[in-house]
C-alpha positions in Angstrom: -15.2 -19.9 8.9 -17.9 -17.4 9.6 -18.6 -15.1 12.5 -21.9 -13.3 13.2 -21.4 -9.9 14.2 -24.0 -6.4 14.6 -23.5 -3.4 13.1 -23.7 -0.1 15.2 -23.6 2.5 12.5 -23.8 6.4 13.9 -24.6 9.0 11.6 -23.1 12.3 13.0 -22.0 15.6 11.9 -18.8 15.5 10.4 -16.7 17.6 13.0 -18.0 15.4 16.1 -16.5 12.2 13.8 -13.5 11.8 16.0 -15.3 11.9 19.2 -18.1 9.4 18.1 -14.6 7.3 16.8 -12.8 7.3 20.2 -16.1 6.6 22.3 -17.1 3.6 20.2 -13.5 2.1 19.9 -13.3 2.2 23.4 -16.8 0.7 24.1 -16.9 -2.0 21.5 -12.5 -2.9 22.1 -12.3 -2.7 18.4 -11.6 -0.2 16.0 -13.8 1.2 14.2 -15.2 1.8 9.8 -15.5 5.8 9.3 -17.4 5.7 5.3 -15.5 7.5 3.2 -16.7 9.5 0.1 -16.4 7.9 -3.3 -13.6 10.1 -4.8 -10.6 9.7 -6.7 -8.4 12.3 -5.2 -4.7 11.6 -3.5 -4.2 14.9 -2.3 -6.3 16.2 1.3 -7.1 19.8 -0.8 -8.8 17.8 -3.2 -11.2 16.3 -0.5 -14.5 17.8 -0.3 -15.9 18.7 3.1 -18.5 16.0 4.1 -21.5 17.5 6.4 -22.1 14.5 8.0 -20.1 10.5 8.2 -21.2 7.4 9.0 -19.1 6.0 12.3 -19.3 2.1 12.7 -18.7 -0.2 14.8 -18.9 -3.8 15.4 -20.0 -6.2 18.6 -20.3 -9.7 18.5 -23.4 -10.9 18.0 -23.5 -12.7 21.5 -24.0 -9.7 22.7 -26.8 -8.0 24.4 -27.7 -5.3 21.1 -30.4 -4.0 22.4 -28.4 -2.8 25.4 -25.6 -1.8 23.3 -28.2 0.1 20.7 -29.8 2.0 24.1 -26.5 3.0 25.5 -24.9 4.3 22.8 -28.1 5.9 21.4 -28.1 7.9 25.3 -24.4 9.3 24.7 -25.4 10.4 21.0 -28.2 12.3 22.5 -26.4 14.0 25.3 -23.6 15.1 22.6 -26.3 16.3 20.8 -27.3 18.4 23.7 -23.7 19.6 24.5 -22.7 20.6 21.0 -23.4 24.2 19.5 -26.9 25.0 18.7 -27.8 21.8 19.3 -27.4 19.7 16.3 -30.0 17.0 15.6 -28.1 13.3 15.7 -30.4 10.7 14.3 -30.1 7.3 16.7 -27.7 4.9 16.2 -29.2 2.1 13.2 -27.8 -2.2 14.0 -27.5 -4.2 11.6 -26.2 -8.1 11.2 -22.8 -8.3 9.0 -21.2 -11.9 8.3 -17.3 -12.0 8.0 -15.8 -14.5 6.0 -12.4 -15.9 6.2 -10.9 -13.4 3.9 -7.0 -14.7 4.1 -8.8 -18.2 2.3 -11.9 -16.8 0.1 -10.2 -14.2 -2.4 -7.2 -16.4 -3.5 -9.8 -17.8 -5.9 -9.3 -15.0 -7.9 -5.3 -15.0 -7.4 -3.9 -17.0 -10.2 -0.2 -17.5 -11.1 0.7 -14.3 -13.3 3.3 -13.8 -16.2 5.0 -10.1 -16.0 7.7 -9.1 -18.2 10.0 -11.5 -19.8 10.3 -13.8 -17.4 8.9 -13.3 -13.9 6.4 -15.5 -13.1 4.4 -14.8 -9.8 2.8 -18.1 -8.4 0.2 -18.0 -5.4 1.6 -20.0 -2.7 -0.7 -22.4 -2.1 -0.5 -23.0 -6.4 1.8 -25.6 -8.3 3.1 -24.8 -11.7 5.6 -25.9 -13.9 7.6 -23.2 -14.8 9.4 -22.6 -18.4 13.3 -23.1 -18.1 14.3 -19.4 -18.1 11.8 -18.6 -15.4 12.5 -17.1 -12.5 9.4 -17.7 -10.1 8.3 -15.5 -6.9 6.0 -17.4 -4.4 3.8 -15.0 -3.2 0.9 -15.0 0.1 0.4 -10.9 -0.1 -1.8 -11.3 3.2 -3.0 -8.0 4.7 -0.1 -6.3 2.2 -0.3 -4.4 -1.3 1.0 -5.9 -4.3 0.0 -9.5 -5.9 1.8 -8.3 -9.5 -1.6 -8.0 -10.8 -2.3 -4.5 -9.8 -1.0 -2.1 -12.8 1.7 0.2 -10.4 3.6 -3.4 -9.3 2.9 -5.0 -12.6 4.8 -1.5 -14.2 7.8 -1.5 -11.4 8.7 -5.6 -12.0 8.7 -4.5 -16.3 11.2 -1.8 -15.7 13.0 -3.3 -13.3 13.1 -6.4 -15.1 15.0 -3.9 -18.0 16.5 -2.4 -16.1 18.6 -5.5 -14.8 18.9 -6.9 -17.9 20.5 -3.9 -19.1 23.4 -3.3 -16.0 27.0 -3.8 -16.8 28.1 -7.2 -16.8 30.5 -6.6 -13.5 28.3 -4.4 -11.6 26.2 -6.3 -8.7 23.8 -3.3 -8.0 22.3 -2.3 -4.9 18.1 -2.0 -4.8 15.9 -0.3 -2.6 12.6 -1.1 -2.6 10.2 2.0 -1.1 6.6 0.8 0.4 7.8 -2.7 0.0 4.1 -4.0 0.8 4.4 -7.9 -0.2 8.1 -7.7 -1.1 7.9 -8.9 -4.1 10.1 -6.4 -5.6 12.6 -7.1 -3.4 12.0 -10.8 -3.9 12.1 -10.0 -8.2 15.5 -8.0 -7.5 17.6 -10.4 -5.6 16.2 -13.3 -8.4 17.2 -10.7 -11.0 20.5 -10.4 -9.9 20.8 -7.5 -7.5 23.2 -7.4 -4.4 22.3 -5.3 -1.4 18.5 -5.4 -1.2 16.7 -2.8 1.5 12.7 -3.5 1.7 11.3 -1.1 3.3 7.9 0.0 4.3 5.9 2.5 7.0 3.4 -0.3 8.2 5.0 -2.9 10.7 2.7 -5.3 9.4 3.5 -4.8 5.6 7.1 -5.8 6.6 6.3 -8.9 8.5 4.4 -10.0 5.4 7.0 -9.3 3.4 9.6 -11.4 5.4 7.0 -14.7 5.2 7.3 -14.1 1.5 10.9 -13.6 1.3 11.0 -17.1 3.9 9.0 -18.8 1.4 11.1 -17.8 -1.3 14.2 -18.7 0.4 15.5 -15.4 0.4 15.1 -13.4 3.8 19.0 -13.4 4.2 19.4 -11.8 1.2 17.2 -8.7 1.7 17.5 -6.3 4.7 13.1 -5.7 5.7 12.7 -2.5 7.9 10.5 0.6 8.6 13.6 2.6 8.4 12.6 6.5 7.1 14.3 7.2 4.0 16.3 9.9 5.2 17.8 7.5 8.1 19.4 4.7 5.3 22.5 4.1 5.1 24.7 4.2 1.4 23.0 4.8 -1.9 21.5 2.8 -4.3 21.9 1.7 -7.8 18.5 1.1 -8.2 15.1 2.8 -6.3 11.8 1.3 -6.7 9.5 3.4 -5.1 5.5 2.6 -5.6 3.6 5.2 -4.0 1.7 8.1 -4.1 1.9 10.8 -6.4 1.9 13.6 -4.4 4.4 11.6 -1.4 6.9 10.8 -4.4 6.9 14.7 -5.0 7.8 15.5 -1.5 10.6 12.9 -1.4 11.5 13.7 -4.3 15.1 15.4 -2.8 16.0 12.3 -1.0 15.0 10.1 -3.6 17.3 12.0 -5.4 20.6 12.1 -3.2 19.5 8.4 -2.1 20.5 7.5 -5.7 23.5 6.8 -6.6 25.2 8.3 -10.0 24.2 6.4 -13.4 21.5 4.6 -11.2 18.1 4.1 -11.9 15.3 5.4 -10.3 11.7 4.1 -10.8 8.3 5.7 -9.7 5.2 4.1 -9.6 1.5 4.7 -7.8 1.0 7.7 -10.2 -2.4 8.0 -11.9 -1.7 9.1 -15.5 -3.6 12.7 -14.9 -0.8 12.9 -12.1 2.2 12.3 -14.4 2.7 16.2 -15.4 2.9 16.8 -11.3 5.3 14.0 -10.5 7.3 15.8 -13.7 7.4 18.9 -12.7 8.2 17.7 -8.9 11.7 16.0 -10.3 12.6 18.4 -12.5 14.8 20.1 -10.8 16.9 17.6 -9.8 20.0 16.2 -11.6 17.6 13.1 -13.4 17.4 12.5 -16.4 13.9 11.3 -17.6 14.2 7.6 -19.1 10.7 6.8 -20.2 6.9 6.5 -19.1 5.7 2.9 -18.9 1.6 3.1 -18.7 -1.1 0.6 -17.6 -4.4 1.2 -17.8 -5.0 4.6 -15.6 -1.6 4.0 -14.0 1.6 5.0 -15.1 5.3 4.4 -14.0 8.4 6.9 -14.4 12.3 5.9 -15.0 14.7 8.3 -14.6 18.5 8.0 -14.4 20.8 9.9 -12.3 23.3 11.8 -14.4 26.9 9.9 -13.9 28.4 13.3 -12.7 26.0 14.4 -9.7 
């Protein structure tokens, strides 16, 4: 299915960005595309200042445009007018955008994927016959991060496929899954063995996609879903997964820490490779005890184990 829409795109000095943001948002009752740069940077200080950004925003095509183009052309102008010395805003430019049915057109390229020993991740909408000692996760990822196929998941299900293989034969362990996105980490732990299973995740909508996958899977009793904080969780856990940013895994790195509990295993993912010496030094000082470095491509992923004692 396809829908016509226009453009609006407003090219505008970089500090009057959130004004031009709220006005269009609230004119067009949708939100709205600010362009980014092209960088590779995870931390704000490594952001370089941007003198002007491109503000868009999208009407249906149905729509009177050129009403829309002369109206929000007028308010550009009399910001221009009102701001400091006057700065020059170019008028607004339209343009016609098509949007495809995105949730149907990129599962072509969303084949079922082999990871590890054993875990074999299978689209839903895919049939496969799996070997015997397969365990399978049926996965629709929807508007959430992680098919398996990106290198930071495809690292986390490795070690936590080790790390599972290697727990002691009485021990049911306790996971936490941090940024759950999809859940299928959480999914890959319960199948793997685990007990209490915590998916957790900051966007309301990663953890409704991750309960349709764990429903799919037959599996949403066994694994708590929640945008419970960290700090507000309740118990430790045997084993962390926790595929983030670099510079966010640093500043949780205490809680990450005391979350864990002693012999357990923690896993970090999200990290660039270059980042690796940061996320290091950011967990050094806690009582961990660094495992190994798993990399993939530009990504790496980090195991440490929490000394017995602490």
């Amino acid at each position: 299915m396809k829908n016509t829409w226009v453009e609006i795109s407003c090219t505008v000095p970089a500090e009057l960005t959130d004004i031009v943001a709220e006005y269009l948002t609230n004119l067009s009752g949708n939100g709205v595309c600010v362009e980014n740069l092209n960088i590779d940077a995870f931390s704000h200080s490594e952001i370089p200042e941007s003198v002007t950004t491109a503000v868009k925003s999208y009407f249906c095509a149905t729509e009177d445009s050129a009403a829309r183009l002369a109206e929000i052309g007028a308010f550009l102008e009399g910001l221009s007018q009102r701001s400091p010395g006057c700065v020059v805003i170019p008028p607004p430019e339209l343009s016609s955008v098509c949007t495809e049915d995105w949730s149907n057109s990129w599962k072509v390229n969303f084949k079922p994927l082999r990871v590890g020993r054993r875990l074999l991740i299978v689209p839903s909408w895919e049939n496969v016959q799996p070997r015997p000692d397969d365990i399978v996760l049926h996965l629709d990822p929807g508007m959430a991060f992680g098919t398996g196929g990106h290198e930071t998941t495809r690292l986390c299900l490795e070690l936590l496929e080790q790390i599972m293989d290697n727990m002691p034969t009485l021990l049911t362990p306790s996971v936490l899954d941090l940024g759950t996105g999809s859940g299928i980490l959480a999914m890959a732990a319960v199948q793997l063995g685990a007990g209490r299973v915590c998916a957790v995740d900051i966007d309301p909508d990663a953890v409704e996609v991750a309960r349709e996958n764990l429903a799919i899977n037959g599996l949403l009793e066994q694994v708590e879903c929640s945008t419970t904080p960290l700090d507000s969780l309740s118990g430790s856990f045997d084993v962390i997964l926790a595929n983030i940013l670099a510079e966010e895994l640093v500043r949780l790195a205490p809680s990450l820490a005391e979350r864990l509990a002693p012999g357990g295993s923690l896993v970090l993912s999200g990290i660039l490779a270059e980042k690796e010496p940061l996320v290091r030094t950011g967990f050094a000082h806690h009582p961990l005890e660094y495992v190994t470095t798993l990399q993939a491509g530009e990504w790496v992923a980090i195991h440490y184990r929490k000394n017995s004692r602490a």
